[in-house]
C-alpha angles and dihedrals in degrees: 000000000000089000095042093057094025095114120083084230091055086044097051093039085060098042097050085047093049095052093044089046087053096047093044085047090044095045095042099055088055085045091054081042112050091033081060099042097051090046087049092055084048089054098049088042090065092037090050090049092048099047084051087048094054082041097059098046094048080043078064095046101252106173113243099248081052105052113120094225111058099070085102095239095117107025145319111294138203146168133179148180129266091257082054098250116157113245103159145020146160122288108262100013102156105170132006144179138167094062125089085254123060087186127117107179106072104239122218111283121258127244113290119271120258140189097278101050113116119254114176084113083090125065096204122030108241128213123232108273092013114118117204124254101226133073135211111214124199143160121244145133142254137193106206111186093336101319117115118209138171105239137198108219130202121192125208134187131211136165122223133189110257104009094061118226117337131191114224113208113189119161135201115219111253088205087106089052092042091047091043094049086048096048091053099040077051099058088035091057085047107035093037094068095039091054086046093062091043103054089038079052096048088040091054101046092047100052090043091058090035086056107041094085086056088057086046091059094035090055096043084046088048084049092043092047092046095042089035085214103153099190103070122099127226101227122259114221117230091239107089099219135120094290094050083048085050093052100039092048080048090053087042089049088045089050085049096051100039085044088053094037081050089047092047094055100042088054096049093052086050097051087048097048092042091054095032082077113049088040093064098049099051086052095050092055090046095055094046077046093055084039101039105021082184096063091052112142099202091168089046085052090048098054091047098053085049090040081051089043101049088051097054087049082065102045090052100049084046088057099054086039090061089044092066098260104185118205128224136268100233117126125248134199100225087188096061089030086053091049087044089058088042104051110100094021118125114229095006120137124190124201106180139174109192101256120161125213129185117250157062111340092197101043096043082044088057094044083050095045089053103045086054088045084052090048101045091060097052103032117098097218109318133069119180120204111192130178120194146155121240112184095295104347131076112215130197126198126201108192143180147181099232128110094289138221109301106236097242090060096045092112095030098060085067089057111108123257086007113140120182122223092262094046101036090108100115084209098049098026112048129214098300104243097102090092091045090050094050092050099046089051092052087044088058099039083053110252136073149250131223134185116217138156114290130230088259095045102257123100133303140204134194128185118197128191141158116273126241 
């Protein structure tokens, strides 16, 4: 059973049977109802009529062998006594219930009522000649010269002159509202199914063709998975529904994901190739140094391991970086950690309001040592630090009067690994990550860093973030 509904188009097929089975059920049944109940008020209408009909005449004293309505035509007729005693009936009335009487042969009439006759059997006293304005109505059968019938019967009362108060029954055949209510049970049991079929058939056409864009996605994502081709695209039906929006957000998370693969590797053939060279020449001078003891640089040896070292410091930040390393809400003074990172520095000015931030001391410490690292090998002679509130953001500018960032490499310079003409010495210059750290910190402490052109014409830099 699992198996059998385990699609979403088998699932959605039952359900929208099962809902449609449950309103033509529903609905059929008032229809039955309410059908039956209209052709039994119908019924009890013309048996109400008849049984006034046979009242009116005996209210005028019409002698029994001489009443209109008992010649059986419309209906099986009776009337009885107030002791009820049978006196008339319909020709050919065999058999009868659903009246006070199951009689069908009039018996002799009692003694005439007096005075003294009780009379609490009637809730309101009637005059002679007066019909009462109510009717009982009951269920019952009749067999009328053989044929046998269900009946609505009305009963009527009326009071005569010289017969006391007698009871009318006249009854209506029920055979029109049996045969209706057949007839409609009839076309339910047949059209039902039918529409059944038809909706489970609709249901299932629709869905399948609703859903055949989702299998496309779901084969070219199994091809893509299997090729690891990450360029390929799942299609995007022309129909801008939720499907279209599900293929469109899966080509914008394969983007994502080729554009961070591509980034990785990149990254990784740039790591290598950045150690590769220290490394090798830490190695070289270590192998004239094993050979020639006496041409041993032992400075030369020392700037490459920290060069090494400082590298690996960055790799490894990256990397956390990368991971989703979230930093901490703990709130920070850029204007004293801005005069921390300064002292010490030569040329390097600091202009600061207090202003406090949210986030990692160590990690914004380390965006704002390497901006004025930045700064300090490409400044003439001067480097401004200032710290400043704008609205909700603080911002903080590192600026100097070198030649400054040309506008067409102002986002490539926070690429990683990504060294510009004047800043390409592996020895000056560093390994260009300093600028892609940086970014990548601001990004994750939720705000952002730009590099412009500087009062003095060189670059500037200006990290903004929310403050505290």
């Amino acid at each position: 059973m699992r198996r059998l509904f385990g699609s979403v188009r088998a699932r959605a097929t039952l359900g929208a049977t099962l809902v449609v089975a449950v309103a033509l059920v529903a609905a059929g049944a008032a229809v039955l109802l309410s059908l039956r109940s209209n052709l039994i008020g119908e019924a009890g209408t013309q048996a109400e009529q008849s049984a006034r009909a046979v009242a009116s005449e005996l209210a005028a004293g019409t002698p029994y062998d001489k009443l209109s309505g008992l010649d059986g035509d419309d209906g099986p007729v009776q009337v009885l006594d107030e002791h009820k005693r049978l006196v008339a009936a319909s020709e050919d009335l065999q058999k009868i219930s659903g009246t006070d009487s199951g009689q069908v042969k009039p018996q002799p009439p009692a003694s005439p009522r007096t005075d003294d006759d009780d009379s609490d059997d009637h809730e309101e006293a009637l005059e002679p000649g007066e019909i009462a304005g109510e009717s009982v109505f009951s269920n019952g059968a009749a067999t009328i010269d053989g044929d046998a019938e269900d009946y609505r019967f009305a009963a009527v009362e009326v009071e005569t002159q010289d017969r006391g108060t007698l009871k009318v029954y006249a009854g209506s055949p029920l055979a029109a509202e049996h045969g209706a209510v057949r007839t409609a049970l009839t076309v339910m049991l047949i059209g039902f199914p039918l529409l059944l079929g038809v909706v489970a058939g609709v249901t299932w056409l629709v869905t399948r063709r609703a859903l055949r864009p989702v299998e496309g996605i779901r084969s070219e994502m199994a091809a893509i998975t299997h090729s690891e081709d990450l360029a390929r695209r799942v299609p995007e039906p022309d129909t801008h529904d939720e499907i279209a929006r599900l293929a469109s957000t899966t080509n914008e998370t394969l983007a994502a994901l080729e554009t961070s693969v591509e980034r990785q590797r990149r990254f990784v053939a740039d790591a290598s190739h950045e150690l590769r060279s220290p490394i090798a020449s830490l190695r070289t001078q270590l192998e004239v140094a094993a050979a020639h003891p006496e041409l041993l640089d032992l400075d030369g040896a020392v700037e490459d391991t920290v060069r090494l070292q400082h590298l690996a410091a960055d790799l490894l930040l990256l990397a956390r970086l990368d991971a989703g390393e979230r930093p901490n809400d703990a709130g920070v003074d850029l204007a004293g950690l801005a005069r921390e990172e300064a002292e010490g520095r030569t040329g390097v000015t600091v202009d600061a309001e207090p202003v406090e931030v949210a986030g990692s001391r160590g990690q914004l410490g380390r965006v704002l040592a390497n901006l004025l690292d930045n700064a300090q090998r490409h400044a003439r002679s001067a480097v401004t630090v200032s710290v400043r509130r704008e609205g909700d953001r603080a911002v903080v500018g590192v600026a100097d009067d070198g030649d400054g960032v040309p506008e067409a490499d102002r986002e490539r310079i926070f690429e990683r690994f990504v060294r510009l003409d004047a800043a390409r010495s592996r020895d000056d210059g560093g390994a260009g990550l300093g600028l892609a750290i940086a970014r990548d910190v601001a990004v994750r402490h939720g705000g952002t860093l730009t590099a412009g052109q500087g009062p003095a014409g060189g670059a500037l830099f200006e990290l903004r973030l929310p403050l505290a």
